[in-house]
N, C-alpha and C positions, 0 to 999 in steps of 0.2 A: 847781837845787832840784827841777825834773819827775823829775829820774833818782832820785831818793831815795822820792819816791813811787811812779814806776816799780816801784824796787826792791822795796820794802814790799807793793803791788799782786799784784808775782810770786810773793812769797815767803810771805805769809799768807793771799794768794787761791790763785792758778792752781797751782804747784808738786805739790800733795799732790792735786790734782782732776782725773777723768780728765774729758776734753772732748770729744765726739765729732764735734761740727759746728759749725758758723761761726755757725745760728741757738742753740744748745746756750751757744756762747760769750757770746753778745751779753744775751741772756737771765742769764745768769752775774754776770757785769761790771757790769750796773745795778745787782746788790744788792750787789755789791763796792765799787764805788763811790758807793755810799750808806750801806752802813757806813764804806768809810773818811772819810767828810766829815764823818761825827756821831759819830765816836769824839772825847773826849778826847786831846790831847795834851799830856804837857807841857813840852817845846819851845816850844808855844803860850799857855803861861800859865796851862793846863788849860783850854782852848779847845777849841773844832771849829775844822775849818778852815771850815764855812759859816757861825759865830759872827768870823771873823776878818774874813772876806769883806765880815760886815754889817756892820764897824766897830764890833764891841761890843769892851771894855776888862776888864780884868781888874786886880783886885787884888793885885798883887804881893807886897806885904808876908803879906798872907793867905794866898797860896798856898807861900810861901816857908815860914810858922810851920807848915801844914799839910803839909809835905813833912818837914823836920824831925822833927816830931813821928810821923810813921809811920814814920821811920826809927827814932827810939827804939822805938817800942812795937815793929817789926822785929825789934831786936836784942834787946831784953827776952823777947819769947818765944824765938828760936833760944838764946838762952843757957840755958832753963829745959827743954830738949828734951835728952833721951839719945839719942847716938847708938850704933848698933847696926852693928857691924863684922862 
């Protein structure tokens, strides 16, 4: 599971960021890894992972009606949009 964070770490943080120096890095990384602990996931149930960590709960049934549900309203607008070729 570390290499999937890992991954996400590399690929939304460090990738596209040029980094000069090792204090440059570490300075970097803390706000890296404090957005990713307080982002939403929802893998997680629409959790942080530091809400996961606390043993807080989520409602599943709710997040499931609210996932649904923006996937309609998703497809309702993409279908009311002209595309331009």
């Amino acid at each position: 599971m570390i290499e999937a964070t890992n991954k996400q770490l590399k690929y939304r943080f460090l990738y596209h960021k040029t980094i000069t120096s090792f204090d440059d890095l570490k300075i970097y990384m803390q706000s890296a890894v404090q957005d990713y602990n307080n982002r939403p996931y929802h893998a997680l149930g629409g959790q942080t992972p530091l809400e996961v960590l606390a043993g807080s709960t989520t409602n599943y049934k709710i997040l499931k009606a609210d996932s649904i549900n923006a996937r309609t309203v998703r497809k309702q607008y993409n279908q009311q949009q002209c595309c331009i070729a």
